[in-house]
C-alpha positions, 0 to 999 in steps of 0.5 A: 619031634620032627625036629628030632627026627631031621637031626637025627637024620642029618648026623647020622648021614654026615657021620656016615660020610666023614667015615667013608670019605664018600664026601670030599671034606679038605683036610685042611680043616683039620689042621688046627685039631687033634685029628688026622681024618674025618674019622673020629669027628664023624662017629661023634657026628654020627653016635653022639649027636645022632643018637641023641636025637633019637633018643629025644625022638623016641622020648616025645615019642613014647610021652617020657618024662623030661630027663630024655629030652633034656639030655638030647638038649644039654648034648646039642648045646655042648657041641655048639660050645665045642665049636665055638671053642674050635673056631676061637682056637684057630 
């Protein structure tokens, strides 16, 4: 659960800071995708990865049964297989 609760955490931070800009990411790094700021890629970071977690948080937290804590599960391995696939295409 702690898990759960530190990545829910960091991804709604970091999507915090890709919206505002408060934290200076080059746009040189998106430059290979079909962004123009960090908007865009900092809600996803934020609302899906974030609120994911904390779907899984509230799951173990509340003994649910398994489909909330695989869904938090099949959500963070689909964004590792995102950027995979991002890094190969650049």
């Amino acid at each position: 659960m702690g898990v759960s609760i530190f990545n829910a955490v960091s991804a709604i931070g970091g999507g915090i800071t890709l919206v505002t800009g408060t934290l200076p990411v080059p746009k040189d790094l998106l430059r290979h995708t079909p962004f123009e700021s960090y908007v865009i890629p900092g809600l996803c970071l934020g609302v899906v990865i974030g609120g994911s977690a904390i779907v899984g948080a509230v799951a173990l937290l509340s003994h649910a049964r398994s489909l909330p804590v695989s869904w938090t599960g099949q959500v963070s391995s689909s964004r590792a297989t995102i950027r995979v696939a991002a890094m190969r295409h650049r």
